[in-house]
KOLVO-297170 format. One record per residue (C-alpha): x, y, z; residue number from 1; residue in three letters. Coordinates in steps of 0.25 Angstrom, whole numbers, plus 5000, padded with zeros to 4 digits. Layout:
% residues N
<pt c1="X" c2="Y" c3="Z" resi="NUM" resn="ala"/>
...
% end
This chain:
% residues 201
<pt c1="5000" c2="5000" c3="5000" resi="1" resn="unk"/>
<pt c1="5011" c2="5010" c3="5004" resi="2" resn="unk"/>
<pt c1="5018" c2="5007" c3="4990" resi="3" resn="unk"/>
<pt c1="5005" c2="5008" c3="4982" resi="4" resn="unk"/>
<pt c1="5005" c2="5023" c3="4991" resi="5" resn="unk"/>
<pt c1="5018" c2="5026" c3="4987" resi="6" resn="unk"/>
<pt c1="5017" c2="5022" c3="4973" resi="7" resn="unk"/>
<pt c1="5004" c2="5030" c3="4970" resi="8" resn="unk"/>
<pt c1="5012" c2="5042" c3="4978" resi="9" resn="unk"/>
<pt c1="5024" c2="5042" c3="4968" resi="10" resn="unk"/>
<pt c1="5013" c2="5041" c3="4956" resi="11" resn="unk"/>
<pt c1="5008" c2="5055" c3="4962" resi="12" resn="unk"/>
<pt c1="5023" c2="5060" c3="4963" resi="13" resn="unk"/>
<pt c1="5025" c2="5056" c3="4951" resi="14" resn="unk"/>
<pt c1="5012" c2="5062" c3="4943" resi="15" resn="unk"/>
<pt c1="5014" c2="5075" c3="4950" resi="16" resn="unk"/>
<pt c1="5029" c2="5076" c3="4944" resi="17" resn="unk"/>
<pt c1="5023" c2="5072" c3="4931" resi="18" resn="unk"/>
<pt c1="5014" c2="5083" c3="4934" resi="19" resn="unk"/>
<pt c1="5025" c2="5093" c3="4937" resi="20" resn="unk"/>
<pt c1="5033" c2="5090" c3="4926" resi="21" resn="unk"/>
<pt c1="5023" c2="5091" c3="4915" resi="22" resn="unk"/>
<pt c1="5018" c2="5105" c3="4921" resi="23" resn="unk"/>
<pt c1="5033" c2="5110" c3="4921" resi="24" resn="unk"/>
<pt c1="5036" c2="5104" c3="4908" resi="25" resn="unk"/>
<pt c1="5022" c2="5112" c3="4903" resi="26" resn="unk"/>
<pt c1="5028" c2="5124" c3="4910" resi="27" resn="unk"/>
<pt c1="5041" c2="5123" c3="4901" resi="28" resn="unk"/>
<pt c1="5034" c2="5121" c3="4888" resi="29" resn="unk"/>
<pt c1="5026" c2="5135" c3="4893" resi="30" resn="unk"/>
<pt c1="5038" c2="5144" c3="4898" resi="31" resn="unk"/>
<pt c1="5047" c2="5138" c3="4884" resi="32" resn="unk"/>
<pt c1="5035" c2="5141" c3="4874" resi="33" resn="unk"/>
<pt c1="5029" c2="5151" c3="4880" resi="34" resn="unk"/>
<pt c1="5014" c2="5154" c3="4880" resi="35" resn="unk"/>
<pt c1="5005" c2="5162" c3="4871" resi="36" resn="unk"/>
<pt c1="4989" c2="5170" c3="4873" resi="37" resn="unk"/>
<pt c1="4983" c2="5178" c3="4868" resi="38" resn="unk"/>
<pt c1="4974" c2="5191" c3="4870" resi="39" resn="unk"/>
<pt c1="4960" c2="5196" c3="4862" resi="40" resn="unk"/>
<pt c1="4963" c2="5211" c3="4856" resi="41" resn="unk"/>
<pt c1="4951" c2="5217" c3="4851" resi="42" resn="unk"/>
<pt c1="4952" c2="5230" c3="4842" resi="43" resn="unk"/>
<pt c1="4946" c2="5239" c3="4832" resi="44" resn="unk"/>
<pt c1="4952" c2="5239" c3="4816" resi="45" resn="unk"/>
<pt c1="4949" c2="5247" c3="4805" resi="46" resn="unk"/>
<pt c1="4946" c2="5238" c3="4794" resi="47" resn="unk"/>
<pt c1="4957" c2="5240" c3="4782" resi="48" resn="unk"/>
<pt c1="4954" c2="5247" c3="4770" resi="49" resn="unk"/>
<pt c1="4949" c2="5261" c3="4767" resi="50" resn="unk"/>
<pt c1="4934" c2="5257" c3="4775" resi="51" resn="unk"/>
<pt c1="4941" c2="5254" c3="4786" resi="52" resn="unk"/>
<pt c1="4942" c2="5268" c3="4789" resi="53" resn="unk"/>
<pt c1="4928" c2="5270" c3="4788" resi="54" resn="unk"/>
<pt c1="4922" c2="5257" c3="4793" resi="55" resn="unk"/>
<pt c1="4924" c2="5256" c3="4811" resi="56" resn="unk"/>
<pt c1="4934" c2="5248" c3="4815" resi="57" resn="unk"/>
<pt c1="4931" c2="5233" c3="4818" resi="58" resn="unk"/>
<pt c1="4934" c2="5226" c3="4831" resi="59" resn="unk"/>
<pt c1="4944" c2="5214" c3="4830" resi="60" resn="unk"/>
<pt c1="4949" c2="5204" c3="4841" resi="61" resn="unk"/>
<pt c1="4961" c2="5198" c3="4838" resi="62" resn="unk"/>
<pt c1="4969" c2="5187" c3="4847" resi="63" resn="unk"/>
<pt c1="4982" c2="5191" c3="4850" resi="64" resn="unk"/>
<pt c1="4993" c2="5180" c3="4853" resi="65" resn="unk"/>
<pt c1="5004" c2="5181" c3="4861" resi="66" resn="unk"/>
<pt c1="5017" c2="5173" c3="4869" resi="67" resn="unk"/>
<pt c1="5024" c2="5173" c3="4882" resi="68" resn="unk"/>
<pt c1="5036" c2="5166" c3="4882" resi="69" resn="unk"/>
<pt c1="5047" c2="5164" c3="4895" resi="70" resn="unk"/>
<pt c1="5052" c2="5177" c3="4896" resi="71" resn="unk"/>
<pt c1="5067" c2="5182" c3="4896" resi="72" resn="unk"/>
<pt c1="5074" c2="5186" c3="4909" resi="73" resn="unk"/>
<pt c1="5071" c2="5200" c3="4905" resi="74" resn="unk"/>
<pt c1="5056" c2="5197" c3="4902" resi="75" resn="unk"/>
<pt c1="5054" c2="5189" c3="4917" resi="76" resn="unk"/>
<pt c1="5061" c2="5203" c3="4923" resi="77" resn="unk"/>
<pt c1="5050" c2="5210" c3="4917" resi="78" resn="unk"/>
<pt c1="5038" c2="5202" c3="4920" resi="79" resn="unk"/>
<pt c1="5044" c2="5201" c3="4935" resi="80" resn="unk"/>
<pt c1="5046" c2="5215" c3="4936" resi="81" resn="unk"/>
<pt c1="5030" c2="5216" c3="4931" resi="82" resn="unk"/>
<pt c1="5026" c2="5206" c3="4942" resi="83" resn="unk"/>
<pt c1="5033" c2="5211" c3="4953" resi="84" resn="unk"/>
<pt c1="5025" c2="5225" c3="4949" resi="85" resn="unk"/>
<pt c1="5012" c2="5217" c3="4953" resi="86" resn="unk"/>
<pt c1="5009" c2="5217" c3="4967" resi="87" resn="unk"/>
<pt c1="4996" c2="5209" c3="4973" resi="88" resn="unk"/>
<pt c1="4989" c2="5209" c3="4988" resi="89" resn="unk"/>
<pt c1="4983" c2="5196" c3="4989" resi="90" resn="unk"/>
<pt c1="4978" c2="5201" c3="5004" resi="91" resn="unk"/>
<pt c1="4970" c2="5211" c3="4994" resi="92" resn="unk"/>
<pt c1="4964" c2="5201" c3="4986" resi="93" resn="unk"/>
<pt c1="4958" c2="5192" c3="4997" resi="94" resn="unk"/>
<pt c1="4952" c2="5205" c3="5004" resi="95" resn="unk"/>
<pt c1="4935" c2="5208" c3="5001" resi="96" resn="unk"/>
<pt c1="4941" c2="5221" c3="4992" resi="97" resn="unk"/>
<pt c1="4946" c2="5208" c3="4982" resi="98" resn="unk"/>
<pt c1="4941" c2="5216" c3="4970" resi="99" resn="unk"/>
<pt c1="4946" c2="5227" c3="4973" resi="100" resn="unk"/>
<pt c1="4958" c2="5224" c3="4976" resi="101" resn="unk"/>
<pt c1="4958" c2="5216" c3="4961" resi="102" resn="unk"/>
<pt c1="4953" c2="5229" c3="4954" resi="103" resn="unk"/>
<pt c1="4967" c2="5236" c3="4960" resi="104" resn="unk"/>
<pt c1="4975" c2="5225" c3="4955" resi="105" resn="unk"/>
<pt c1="4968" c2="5225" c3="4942" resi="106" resn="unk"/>
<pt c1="4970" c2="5241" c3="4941" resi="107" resn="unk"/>
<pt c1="4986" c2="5239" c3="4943" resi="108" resn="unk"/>
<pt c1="4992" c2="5226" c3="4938" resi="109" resn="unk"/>
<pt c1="4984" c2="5224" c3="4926" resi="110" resn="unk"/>
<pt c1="4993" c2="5232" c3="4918" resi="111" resn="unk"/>
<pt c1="5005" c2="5227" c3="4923" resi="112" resn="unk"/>
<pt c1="4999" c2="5211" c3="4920" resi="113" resn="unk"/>
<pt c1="4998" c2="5216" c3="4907" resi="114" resn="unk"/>
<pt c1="5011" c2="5221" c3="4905" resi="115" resn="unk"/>
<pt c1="5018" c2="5206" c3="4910" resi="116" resn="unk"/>
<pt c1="5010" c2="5200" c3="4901" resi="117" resn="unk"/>
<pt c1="5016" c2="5210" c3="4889" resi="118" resn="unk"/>
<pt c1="5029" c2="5208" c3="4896" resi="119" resn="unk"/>
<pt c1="5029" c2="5192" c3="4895" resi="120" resn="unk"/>
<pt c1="5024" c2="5193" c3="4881" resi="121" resn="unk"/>
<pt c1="5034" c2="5201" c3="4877" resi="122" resn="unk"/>
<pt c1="5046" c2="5196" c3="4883" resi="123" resn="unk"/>
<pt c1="5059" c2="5202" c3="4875" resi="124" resn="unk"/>
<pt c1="5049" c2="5208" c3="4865" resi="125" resn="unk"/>
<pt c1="5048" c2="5220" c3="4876" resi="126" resn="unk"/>
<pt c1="5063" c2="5223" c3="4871" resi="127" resn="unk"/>
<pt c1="5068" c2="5231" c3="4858" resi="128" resn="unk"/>
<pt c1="5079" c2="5224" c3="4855" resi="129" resn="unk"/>
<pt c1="5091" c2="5231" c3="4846" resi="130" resn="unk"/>
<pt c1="5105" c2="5226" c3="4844" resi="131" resn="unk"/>
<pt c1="5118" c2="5235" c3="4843" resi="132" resn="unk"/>
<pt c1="5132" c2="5228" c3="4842" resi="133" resn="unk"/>
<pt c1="5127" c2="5214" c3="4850" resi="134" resn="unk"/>
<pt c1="5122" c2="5222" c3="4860" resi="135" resn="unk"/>
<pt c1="5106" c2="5220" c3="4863" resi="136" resn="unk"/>
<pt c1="5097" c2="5231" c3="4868" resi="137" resn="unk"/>
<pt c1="5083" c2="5229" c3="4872" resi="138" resn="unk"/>
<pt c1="5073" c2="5241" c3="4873" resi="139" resn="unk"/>
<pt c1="5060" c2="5239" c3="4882" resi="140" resn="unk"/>
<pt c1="5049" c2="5242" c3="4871" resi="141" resn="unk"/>
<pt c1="5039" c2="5247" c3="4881" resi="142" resn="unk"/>
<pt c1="5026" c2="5251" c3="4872" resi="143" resn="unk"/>
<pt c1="5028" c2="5236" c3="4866" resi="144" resn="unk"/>
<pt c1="5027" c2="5231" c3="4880" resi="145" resn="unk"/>
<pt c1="5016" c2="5240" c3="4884" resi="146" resn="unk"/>
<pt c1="5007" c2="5239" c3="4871" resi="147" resn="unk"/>
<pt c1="5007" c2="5223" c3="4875" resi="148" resn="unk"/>
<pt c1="5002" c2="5226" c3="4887" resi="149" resn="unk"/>
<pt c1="4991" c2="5233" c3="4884" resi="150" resn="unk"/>
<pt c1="4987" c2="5224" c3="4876" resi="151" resn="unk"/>
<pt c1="4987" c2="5214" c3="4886" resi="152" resn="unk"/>
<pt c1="4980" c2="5224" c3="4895" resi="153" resn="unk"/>
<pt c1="4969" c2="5224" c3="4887" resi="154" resn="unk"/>
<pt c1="4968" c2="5211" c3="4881" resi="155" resn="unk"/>
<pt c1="4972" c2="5200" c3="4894" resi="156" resn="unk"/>
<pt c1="4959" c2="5197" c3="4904" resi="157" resn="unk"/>
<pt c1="4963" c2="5193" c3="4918" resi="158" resn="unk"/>
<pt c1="4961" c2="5178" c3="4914" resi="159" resn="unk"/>
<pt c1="4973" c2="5178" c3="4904" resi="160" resn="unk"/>
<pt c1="4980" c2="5185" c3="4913" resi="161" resn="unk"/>
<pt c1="4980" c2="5176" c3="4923" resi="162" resn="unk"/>
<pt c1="4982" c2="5164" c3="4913" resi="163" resn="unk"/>
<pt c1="4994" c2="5175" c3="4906" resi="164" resn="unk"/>
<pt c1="5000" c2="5176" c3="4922" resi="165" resn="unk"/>
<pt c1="5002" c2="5162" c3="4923" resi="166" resn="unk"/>
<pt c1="5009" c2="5159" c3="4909" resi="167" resn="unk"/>
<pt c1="5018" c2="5172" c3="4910" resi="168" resn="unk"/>
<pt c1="5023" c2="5167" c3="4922" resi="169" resn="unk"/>
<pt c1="5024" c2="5152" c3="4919" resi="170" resn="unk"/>
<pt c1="5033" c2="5158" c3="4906" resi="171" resn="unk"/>
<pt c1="5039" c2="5166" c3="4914" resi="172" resn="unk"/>
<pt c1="5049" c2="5154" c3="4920" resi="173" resn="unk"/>
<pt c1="5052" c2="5161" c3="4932" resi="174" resn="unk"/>
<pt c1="5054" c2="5146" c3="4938" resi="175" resn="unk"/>
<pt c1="5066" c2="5146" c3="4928" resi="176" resn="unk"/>
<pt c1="5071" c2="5158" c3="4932" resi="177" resn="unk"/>
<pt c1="5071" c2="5156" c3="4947" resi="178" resn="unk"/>
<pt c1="5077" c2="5143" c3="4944" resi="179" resn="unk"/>
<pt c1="5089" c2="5150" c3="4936" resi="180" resn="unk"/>
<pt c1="5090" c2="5161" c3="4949" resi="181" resn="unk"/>
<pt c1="5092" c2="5149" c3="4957" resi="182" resn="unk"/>
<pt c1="5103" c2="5142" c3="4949" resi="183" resn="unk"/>
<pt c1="5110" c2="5155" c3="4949" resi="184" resn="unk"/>
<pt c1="5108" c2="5160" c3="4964" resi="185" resn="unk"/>
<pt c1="5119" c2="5161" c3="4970" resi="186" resn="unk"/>
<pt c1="5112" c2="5160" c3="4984" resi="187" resn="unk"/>
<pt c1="5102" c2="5148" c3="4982" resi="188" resn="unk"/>
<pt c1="5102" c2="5137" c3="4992" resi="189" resn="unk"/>
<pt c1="5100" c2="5126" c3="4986" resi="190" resn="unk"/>
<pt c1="5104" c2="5118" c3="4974" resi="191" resn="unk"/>
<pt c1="5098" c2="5124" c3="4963" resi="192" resn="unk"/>
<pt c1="5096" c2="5113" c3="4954" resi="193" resn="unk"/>
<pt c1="5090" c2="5107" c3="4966" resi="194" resn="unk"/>
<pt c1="5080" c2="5117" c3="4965" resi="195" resn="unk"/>
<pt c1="5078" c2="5115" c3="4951" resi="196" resn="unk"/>
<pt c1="5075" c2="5101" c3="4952" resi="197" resn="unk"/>
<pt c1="5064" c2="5104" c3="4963" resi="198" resn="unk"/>
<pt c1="5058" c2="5114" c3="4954" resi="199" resn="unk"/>
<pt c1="5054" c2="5104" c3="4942" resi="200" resn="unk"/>
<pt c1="5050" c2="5094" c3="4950" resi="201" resn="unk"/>
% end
């Protein structure tokens, strides 16, 4: 009996590392490939021709596609120094005033959400890039970042943002990069390939 108990135990173990490794493996495939969604953007066109100047403009919808992809170290710099920005009192969201206290969030981190969702779209496409003599210089392009985030302003509901939270940093591969601190940190105290191992499994 104690054998069949500790066979049907190990079978567990076992399923639930099976488990485990197919979620990290999943997680893998995501930060190497990236992910895609898209938005609706509704507008109004003239129509082309010489009636199109007379005739009112018609309404279009169009679906707009686009990728987030594991950012560069300068790209995670950016959307950390974006989150650390946000700031949230949970003792404020379980109080009666719990609407309230949404509307306030709502009024002063909408933007910003916007904005790290323009950020990790994109990623080194935020830069100018010229070359002189092997030398590379980037130049922040400021109205091509905030032109992206207006248009996620106005096209993302607080559904896809929750879903667009989650894949941005899942992507983002800050367990990689904690990882790398580690190996490199010069005041750990452990092994750190010891630590590495813990991690996936």
């Amino acid at each position: 009996m104690f054998r069949v108990f500790l066979h049907l135990q190990s079978m567990d173990e076992k399923e639930k590392l099976d488990n485990l490794t197919r979620e990290q493996n999943e997680l893998r495939q995501m930060i190497n490939s990236g992910v895609t969604f898209d938005v609706d953007i509704t507008y109004k066109k003239r129509k082309p021709g010489l009636l199109g100047f007379i005739r009112k403009r018609e309404k279009i919808t169009e679906k707009k596609v686009f990728r987030v992809a594991e950012p560069t170290l300068s790209t995670l710099d950016r959307l950390s120094a974006l989150w650390l920005e946000m700031t949230i009192d949970e003792t404020k969201l379980n109080d009666a005033d719990y609407l309230c206290a949404a509307k306030k969030l709502a009024a002063k981190e909408a933007t910003k959400l916007a904005k790290v969702v323009a950020v990790a779209v994109l990623g080194e496409e935020y830069y100018d890039v010229t070359e002189n003599g092997g030398y590379f210089t980037r130049k922040p392009n400021e109205k091509r970042l905030n032109r992206l985030a207006s248009l996620f302003e106005h096209t993302i509901t607080p559904s896809q943002l929750l879903t667009l939270a989650i894949l941005i940093t899942n992507v983002s591969n800050l367990g990689d990069f904690i990882n790398s601190i580690r190996l490199m940190s010069a005041t750990r105290t452990s092994d750190p390939m010891t630590s590495l191992i813990e991690q996936q499994g």
